[in-house]
N, C-alpha and C positions, 0 to 999 in steps of 0.2 A: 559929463565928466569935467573935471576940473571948472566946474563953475559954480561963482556963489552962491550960497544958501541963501533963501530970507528968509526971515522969520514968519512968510505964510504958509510958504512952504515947510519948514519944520514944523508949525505946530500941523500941518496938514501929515507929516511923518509919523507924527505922535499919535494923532490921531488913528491912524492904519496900526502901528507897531499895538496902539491899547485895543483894536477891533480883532484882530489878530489874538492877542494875547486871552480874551474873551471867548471869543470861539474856540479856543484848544483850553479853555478853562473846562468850557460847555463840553468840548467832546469825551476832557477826562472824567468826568460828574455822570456822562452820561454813563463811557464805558466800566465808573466802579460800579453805578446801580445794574445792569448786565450782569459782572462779574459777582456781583453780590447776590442778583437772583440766580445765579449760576449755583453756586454755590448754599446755597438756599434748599434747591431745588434737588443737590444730589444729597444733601444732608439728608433731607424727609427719606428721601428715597433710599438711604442704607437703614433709618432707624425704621425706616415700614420693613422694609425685607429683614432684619433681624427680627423684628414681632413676628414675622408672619414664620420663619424658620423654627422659634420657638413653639409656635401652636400646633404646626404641622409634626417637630417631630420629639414634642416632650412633654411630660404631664400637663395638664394644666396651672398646676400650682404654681409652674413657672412664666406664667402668664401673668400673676399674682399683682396687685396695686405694688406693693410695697419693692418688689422686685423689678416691674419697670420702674419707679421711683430710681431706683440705684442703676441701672442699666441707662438712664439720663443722665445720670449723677456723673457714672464712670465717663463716657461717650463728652459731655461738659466739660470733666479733669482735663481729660487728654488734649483738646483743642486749648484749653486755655495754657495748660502748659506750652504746648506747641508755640502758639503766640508769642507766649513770653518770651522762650528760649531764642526765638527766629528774629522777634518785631525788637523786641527790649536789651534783651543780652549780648543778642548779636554772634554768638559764636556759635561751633559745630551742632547740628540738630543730634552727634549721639547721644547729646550728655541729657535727652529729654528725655525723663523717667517716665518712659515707656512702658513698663512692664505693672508698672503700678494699676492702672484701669485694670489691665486684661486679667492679672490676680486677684485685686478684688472680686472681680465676678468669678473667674473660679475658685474660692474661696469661698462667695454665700452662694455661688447655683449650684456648681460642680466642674471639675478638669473641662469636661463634655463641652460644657457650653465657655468654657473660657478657651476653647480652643478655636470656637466660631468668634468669640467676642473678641479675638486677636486681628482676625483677617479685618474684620469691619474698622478696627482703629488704625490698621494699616491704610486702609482708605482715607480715613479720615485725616491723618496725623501728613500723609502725604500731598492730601489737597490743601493745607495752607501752611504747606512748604512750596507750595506754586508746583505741584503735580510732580515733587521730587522724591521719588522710590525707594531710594538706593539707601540711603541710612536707614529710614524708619524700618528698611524690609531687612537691616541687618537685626534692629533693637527685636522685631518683631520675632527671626528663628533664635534669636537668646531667650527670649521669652518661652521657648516650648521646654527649653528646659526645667524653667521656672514651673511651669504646667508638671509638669514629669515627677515636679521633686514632691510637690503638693501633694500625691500618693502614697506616698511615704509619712508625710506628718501626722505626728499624731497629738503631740499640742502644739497652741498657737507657740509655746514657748520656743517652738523648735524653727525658729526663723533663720539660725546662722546654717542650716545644711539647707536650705532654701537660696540663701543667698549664694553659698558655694556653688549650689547648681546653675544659676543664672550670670555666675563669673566664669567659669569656667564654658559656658554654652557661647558667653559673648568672646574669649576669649578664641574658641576653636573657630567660629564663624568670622571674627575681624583677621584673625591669622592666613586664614585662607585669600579670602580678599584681598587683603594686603600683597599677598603674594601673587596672586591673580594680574593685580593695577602695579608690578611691581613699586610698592611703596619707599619712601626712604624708612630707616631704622628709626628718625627723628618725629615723622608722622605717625608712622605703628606707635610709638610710645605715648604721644597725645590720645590717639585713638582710644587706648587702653586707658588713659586716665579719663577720658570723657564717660567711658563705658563705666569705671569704679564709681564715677560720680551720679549718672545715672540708677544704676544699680543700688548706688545706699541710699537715695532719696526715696525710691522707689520702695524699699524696705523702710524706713523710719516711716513713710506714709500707712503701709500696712500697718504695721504697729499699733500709731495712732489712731487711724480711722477705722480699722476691721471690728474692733470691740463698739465701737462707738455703734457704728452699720448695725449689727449685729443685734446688741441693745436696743436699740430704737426701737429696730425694728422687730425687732419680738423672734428671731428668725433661728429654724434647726439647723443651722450650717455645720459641715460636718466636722470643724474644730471644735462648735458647742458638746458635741453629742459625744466625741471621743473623751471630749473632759470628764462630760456626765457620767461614764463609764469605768471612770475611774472607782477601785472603791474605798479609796479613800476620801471620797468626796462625803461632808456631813450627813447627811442625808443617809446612805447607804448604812453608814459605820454605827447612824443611829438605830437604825431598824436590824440590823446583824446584832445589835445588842437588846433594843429590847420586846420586837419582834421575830424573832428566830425562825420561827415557823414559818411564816408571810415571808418573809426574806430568802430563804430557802427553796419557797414557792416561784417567786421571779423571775429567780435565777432561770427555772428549768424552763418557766414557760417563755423566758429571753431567750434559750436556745434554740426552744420550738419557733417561736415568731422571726427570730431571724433568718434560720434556713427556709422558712415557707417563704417570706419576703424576700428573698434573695432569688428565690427556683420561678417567683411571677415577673420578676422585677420592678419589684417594688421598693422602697428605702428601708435597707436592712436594719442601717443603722438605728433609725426613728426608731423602728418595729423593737429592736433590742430597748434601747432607751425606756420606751414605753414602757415594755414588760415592767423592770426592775423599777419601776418609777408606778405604777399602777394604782397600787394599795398602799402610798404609803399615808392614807388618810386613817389606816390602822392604827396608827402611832397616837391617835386620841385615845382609843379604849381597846388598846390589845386587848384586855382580860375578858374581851365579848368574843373573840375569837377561839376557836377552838383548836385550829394550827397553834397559838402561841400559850393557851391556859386550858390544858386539861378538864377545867373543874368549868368551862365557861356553857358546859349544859347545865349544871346546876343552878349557876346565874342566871339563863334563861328561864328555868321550869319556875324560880319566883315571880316573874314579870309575864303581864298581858303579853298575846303576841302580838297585839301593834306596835306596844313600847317594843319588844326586843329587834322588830321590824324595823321600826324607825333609826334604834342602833345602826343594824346592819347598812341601812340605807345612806345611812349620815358618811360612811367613809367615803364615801364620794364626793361630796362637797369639803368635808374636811380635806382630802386631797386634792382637791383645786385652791383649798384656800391657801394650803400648805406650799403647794407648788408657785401659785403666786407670789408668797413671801418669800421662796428660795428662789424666785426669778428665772424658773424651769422657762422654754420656751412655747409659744402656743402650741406648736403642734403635739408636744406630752402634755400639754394640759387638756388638750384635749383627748388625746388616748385613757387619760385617765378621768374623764369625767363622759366618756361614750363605750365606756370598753363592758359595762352591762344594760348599756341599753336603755331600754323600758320594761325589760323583763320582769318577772314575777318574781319573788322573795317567795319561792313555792312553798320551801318548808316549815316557814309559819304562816304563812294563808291555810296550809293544809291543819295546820294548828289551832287556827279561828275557826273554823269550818266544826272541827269537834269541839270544841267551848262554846260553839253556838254565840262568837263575838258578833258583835255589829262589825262588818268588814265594808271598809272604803277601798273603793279603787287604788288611792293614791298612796294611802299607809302600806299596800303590799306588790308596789312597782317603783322601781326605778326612776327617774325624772327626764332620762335619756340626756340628751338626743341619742337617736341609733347613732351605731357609727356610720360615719361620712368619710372615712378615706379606706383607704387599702389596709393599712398598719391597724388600724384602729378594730379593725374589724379581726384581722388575724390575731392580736392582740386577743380579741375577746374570745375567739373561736379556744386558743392555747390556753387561756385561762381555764376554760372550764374541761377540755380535755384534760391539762393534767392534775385537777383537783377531782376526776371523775376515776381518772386510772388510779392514782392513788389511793384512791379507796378500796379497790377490787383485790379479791382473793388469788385471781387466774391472769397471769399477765402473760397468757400466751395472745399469741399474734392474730389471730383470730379473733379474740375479746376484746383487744385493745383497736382495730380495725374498727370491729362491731361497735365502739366508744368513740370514733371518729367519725361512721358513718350518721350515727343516731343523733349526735351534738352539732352535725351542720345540717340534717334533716330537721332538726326540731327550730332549730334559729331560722330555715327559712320557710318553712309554715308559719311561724313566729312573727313573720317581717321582722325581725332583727335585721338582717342584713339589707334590708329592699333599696336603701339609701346609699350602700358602700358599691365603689367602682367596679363588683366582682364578677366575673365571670363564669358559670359551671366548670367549664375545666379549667380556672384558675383553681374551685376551691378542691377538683379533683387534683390538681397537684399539691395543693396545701396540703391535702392528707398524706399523699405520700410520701411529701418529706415530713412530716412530723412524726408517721410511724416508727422508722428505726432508732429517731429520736427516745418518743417513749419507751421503747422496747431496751435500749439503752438503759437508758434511768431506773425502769423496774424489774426489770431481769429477775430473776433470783439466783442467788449466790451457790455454786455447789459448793455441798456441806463436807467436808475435809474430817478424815477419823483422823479422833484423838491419840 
C-alpha cells in the first residue's frame, strides 16, 4: 500500500488482469456451447413429442411430408419471432405475434391439433425468453380463442370475426392479470396496445402466408373445402347448367358421403367436396350420358362397345385433368380419379360378350387405383348406391337396404375396397347412415285428390 509501481510490476498486472480476462472469456464460450446444447436438446425433444402425439392420436395423413414441412415451418416462425422481438427490439415480449404459428397449423390440420400446437410453442417461445412464462402463457390462452373462432369460418375471407375473437380473449386474460399484479392504468394500456399490435401482425401474416401454404402445398384444408362448396364456385354453376343430371346426382350422393364420413370419423368435409366434384369429367361429353341426354342410348347402339366404353371410362381422366386446371386440391383429385376403381364398365362388356367383340381387359375396366382413403372409398360406395336406388320401382326400406347390402358385398368380393382404411363395422355403419338418407330422397309423394 502506498508504494510505487514499477513498470515490472505493472506490466506483471497486465499481465494477470489479460490471464484473467481469458479465462472468464473461456468460461463464457464454454457456458454458451452448454446453454446452446441445452437448448438444442429440449428443441429435438418437443419436435419428437409432437410427431409422436400426432401418430398416436391422429390419421396418418397427419403425419404427411408436406405437413411436418409446415409444422417446422410454424415451430422456426415462432422462435425467430421471439428473437427478434427480445434480442433486436428490445421491448415487451406481448407484442410477439404469437398466435400466428398456432393458427396456421389450425388452419391446415385442424382446431385439434392447433390446440396441441399451442402448448408446444408456449414452450418454445418461453425458453428463449430465458424460461419466462408469464407473457407468452398470457399470448398463448388469447390464442384459444382464436382456436374457437376458427369453427365458425367459413371463408378465409372471414378473418375480421377471427381477429375480434383473439382481441377480445387477449383482452379478458390481460384484464384479469392486471388486476391480479395490481397494475397501474398506464401499464394496462401498453399492455393492450402490445396485445393490438401482436394480434394484427399475426392476422396480416395469416393472410399472406395461409393461401401461399395452402397452394404449395396442394393441401384440403378446411377453408379450401368450404370455398369448394360454395355453389357459386365455376365449376358447380357449369355443370348445374350443362349437366343437370350429373349434378343433381352429387348433390345427393354429397349428402350420403358426408353423414357416413361423419358417423366413422372421417373428413366429412373431403367426403362432401368429393361427391359434388366426382363426375365433373362429364363436362367433356354429357351427351354420352344418360342422367343428362335422354337420346344417349341411341348414341351408344351406333358405336362398338369398346368405343362407347372407352367414352364412359375417359370421364375420369378428363376429371383429373379438369380438376387440375381448376387447382381442386390432391385429395379430390383423387376421389375423383379412385372413386370407380378398377371396376368393370359391366354394361358394355355384357354388350361385347353378345356381338362376339374381341374384348380386352383394359377397354372394359377402370384404370383405378382402388380407393386408398376413407372418403374415397365412401364416395364410391354413395355413388353407386344412389344411381342403383334411382333406378328402382320400390323404394321401400327393405329394397333400398337390400341396395346397400348387395353394393358393399359386391365391391368387397371385388377387392374394390381391399386398399381403403375400412373396417366391417365401419362400412356397417356406412349403411345406416345412408339408409334414411335414401329413403329421404326417394320416398314417394302421397298423391293429394284433385
Amino acid at each position: 500500500k502506498n508504494q510505487k509501481v514499477t513498470a515490472f510490476e505493472l506490466l506483471k498486472l497486465k499481465s494477470l488482469q489479460r490471464a484473467q480476462k481469458e479465462q472468464h472469456t473461456s468460461k463464457e464460450d464454454f457456458e454458451l456451447i452448454l446453454s446452446s446444447l441445452g437448448i438444442f436438446f429440449i428443441s429435438v425433444f418437443i419436435i419428437v413429442m409432437y410427431y409422436y402425439i400426432l401418430v398416436l392420436f391422429f390419421p396418418p395423413n397427419f403425419t404427411s411430408n408436406p405437413r411436418l414441412i409446415i409444422s417446422l415451418f410454424a415451430f422456426l416462425i415462432s422462435i425467430l419471432l421471439t428473437v427478434f422481438v427480445n434480442n433486436v427490439l428490445k421491448v415487451s415480449s406481448l407484442i410477439i405475434p404469437y398466435s400466428f404459428s398456432v393458427l396456421l397449423i389450425a388452419l391446415v390440420f385442424s382446431p385439434h391439433i392447433g390446440l396441441i400446437f399451442n402448448f408446444f410453442v408456449l414452450v418454445f417461445v418461453s425458453i428463449f425468453l430465458n424460461w419466462s412464462f408469464f407473457n407468452p402463457a398470457i399470448l398463448s390462452l388469447a390464442t384459444l380463442g382464436g382456436i374457437i373462432a376458427l369453427k365458425t369460418m367459413k371463408k378465409k375471407q372471414e378473418y375480421y370475426p377471427l381477429a375480434l375473437y383473439l382481441f377480445l380473449s387477449f383482452l379478458i386474460v390481460i384484464t384479469a392479470v392486471s388486476l391480479l399484479r395490481f397494475e397501474s392504468i398506464v401499464n394496462y394500456l401498453w399492455h393492450i396496445l402490445w396485445g393490438i399490435i401482436s394480434i394484427s401482425s399475426s392476422i396480416v401474416g395469416l393472410v399472406l402466408l395461409t393461401p401461399v401454404v395452402e397452394r404449395r402445398l396442394n393441401m384440403a384444408t378446411k377453408q379450401i373445402l368450404l370455398e369448394l362448396l360454395d355453389f357459386d364456385n365455376p365449376l358447380l354453376k357449369k355443370m348445374s347448367m350443362i349437366i343437370p343430371g350429373t349434378y343433381h346426382h352429387t348433390l345427393i350422393v354429397g349428402n350420403l358421403a358426408e353423414s357416413a364420413a361423419e358417423a366413422i370419423g372421417a373428413n366429412h368435409l373431403l367426403a362432401r367436396v368429393g361427391s359434388y366434384y366426382h363426375d365433373i369429367g362429364k363436362l367433356e361429353s354429357p351427351q354420352f350420358f344418360i342422367e343428362n341426354n335422354s337420346e344417349a342410348s341411341d348414341l351408344h347402339d351406333k358405336m362398338l362397345a369398346n368405343e362407347s366404353a372407352m367414352i364412359i371410362k375417359n370421364h375420369i381422366q378428363n376429371g383429373v385433368t379438369l380438376g387440375k386446371k381448376s387447382k381442386l386440391p390432391k385429395p379430390v383429385l383423387e376421389i375423383i380419379q379412385q372413386h370407380h376403381g378398377t371396376s368393370q364398365i359391366r354394361f358394355f362388356y355384357n354388350k361385347a360378350k353378345e356381338t362376339n367383340l374381341d374384348i380386352q381387359y383394359d377397354q372394359f375396366h377402370y384404370d383405378g387405383p382402388k380407393p386408398q382413403s376413407k372418403e374415397a372409398a365412401i364416395v364410391m360406395i354413395a355413388d353407386i348406391v344412389e344411381s342403383t336406388t334411382k333406378s328402382l320401382d320400390d323404394f321401400s326400406e327393405s329394397i333400398i337396404q337390400k341396395v346397400l347390402d348387395d353394393t358393399i358385398r359386391n365391391l368387397i368380393n371385388e377387392d374394390q375396397l381391399a386398399e381403403a382404411p375400412l373396417t366391417l363395422k365401419e362400412l356397417d355403419t356406412i349403411k345406416k347412415y345412408m339408409l334414411p338418407i335414401l329413403m329421404g330422397a326417394y320416398r314417394k309423394r302421397l298423391e293429394y285428390p284433385e
